[in-house]
N, C-alpha and C positions, 0 to 999 in steps of 0.2 A: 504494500500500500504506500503511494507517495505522500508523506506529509509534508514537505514543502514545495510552493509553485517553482519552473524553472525560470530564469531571471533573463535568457537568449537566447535561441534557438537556433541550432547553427546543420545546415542539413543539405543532404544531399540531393542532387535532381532524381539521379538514377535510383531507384530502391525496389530492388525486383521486381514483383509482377503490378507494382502502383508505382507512382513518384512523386517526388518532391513536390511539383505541381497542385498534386490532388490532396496530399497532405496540408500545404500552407492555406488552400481554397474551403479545407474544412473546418482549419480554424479559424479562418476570420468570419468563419459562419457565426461563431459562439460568439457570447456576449465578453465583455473584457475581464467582468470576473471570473468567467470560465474559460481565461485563456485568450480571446479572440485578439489583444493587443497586444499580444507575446510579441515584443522586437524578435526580427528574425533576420537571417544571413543564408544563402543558396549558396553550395558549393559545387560546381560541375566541373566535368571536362569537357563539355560544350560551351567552346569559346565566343561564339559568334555575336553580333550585338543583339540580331534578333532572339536570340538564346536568354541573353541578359535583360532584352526590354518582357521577353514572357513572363520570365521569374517573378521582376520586379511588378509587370503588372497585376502577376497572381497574388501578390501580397506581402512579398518580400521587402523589405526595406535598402536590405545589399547584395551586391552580386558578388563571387571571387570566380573565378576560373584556374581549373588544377594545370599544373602541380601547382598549390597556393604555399605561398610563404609565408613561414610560421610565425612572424612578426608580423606581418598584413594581416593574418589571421587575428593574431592577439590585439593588435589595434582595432578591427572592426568591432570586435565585442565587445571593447572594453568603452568603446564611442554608444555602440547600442546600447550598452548598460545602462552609460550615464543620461540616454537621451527617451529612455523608456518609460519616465514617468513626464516627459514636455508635451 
């Protein structure tokens, strides 16, 4: 059982037989206290811009494209964090 909410969501396009896509579109279905305003981050190896404007339109806040560097990583989250309650 999870007792605390997660604070960023940082996730991939690809995830077997769903994606990242259909996941971020379900949570921004829910309301904010169940989640729906979870800052989030996409992380793919589909580079393309239109790969990045789908993410972000599905509801993502960031795009990274792999291989992602682990400093680019840790800054995007730590921006989401701080910007998750504006």
């Amino acid at each position: 059982m999870l007792t605390s909410s997660p604070d960023v969501l940082v996730c991939d396009i690809a995830l077997g037989d769903d994606d990242g896509l259909a996941l971020i579109a379900e949570l921004r279905r829910r309301a904010r206290e169940e989640g729906g305003g979870l800052p989030a981050v996409a992380v793919s190896a589909f580079a393309r811009p239109e790969d990045r404007d789908r993410a972000l339109a599905a509801g993502f806040q960031r795009y990274l494209a792999k291989p992602v560097d682990v400093l680019e990583l840790v800054a995007v989250v730590a921006a989401l964090y701080r910007e998750r309650g504006a």
